[in-house]
C-alpha positions in Angstrom: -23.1 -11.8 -3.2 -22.5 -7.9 -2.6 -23.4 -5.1 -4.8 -20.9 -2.1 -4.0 -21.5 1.1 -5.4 -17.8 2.4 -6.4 -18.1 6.1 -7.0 -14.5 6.5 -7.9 -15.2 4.3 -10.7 -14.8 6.3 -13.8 -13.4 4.0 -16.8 -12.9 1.2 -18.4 -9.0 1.1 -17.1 -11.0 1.8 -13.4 -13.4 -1.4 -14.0 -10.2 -3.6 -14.8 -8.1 -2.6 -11.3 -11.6 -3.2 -9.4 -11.5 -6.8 -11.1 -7.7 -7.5 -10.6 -8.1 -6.3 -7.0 -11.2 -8.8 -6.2 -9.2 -11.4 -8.3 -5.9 -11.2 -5.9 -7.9 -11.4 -3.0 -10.4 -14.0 -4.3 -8.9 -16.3 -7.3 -12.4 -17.5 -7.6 -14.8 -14.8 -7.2 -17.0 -13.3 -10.1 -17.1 -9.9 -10.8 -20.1 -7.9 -12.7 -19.5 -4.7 -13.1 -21.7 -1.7 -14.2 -19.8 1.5 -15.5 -22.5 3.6 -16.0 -24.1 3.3 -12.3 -20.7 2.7 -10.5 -22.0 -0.4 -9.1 -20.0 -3.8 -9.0 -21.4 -7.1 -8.1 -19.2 -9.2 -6.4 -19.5 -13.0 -5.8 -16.9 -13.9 -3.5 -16.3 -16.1 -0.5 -14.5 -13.2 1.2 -16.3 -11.0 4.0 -17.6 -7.8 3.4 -15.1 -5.7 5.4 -11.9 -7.5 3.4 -13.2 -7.0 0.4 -14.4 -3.1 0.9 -10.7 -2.9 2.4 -9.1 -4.3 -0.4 -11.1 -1.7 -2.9 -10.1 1.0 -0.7 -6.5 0.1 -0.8 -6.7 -0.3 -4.3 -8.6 4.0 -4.7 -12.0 2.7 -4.9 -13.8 3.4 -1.5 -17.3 1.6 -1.9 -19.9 4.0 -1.0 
């Protein structure tokens, strides 16, 4: 499990491309995500590295 803190992250439209975007590259992660601290935690099978790559693709550079 990570916990990435998304700074970028401002909304709830924000929250649902930071799901969709651990969703493509992961069908079967879970995603927790907490708006008011910016922070998402990510269960995921994935590596660190793709998964901060896929966020940063996606406008959402973990901190």
């Amino acid at each position: 499990m990570f916990t990435l803190t998304l700074p970028d992250m401002s909304c709830g439209h924000c929250v649902k491309t930071v799901e969709k975007t651990v969703k493509e590259a992961d069908a079967q992660a879970s995603v927790s995500i907490d708006l008011p601290s910016k922070t998402a935690r990510i269960q995921t099978s994935l590596d660190e590295q793709t998964l901060r790559n896929a966020l940063t693709d996606a406008g959402y550079a973990p901190a």
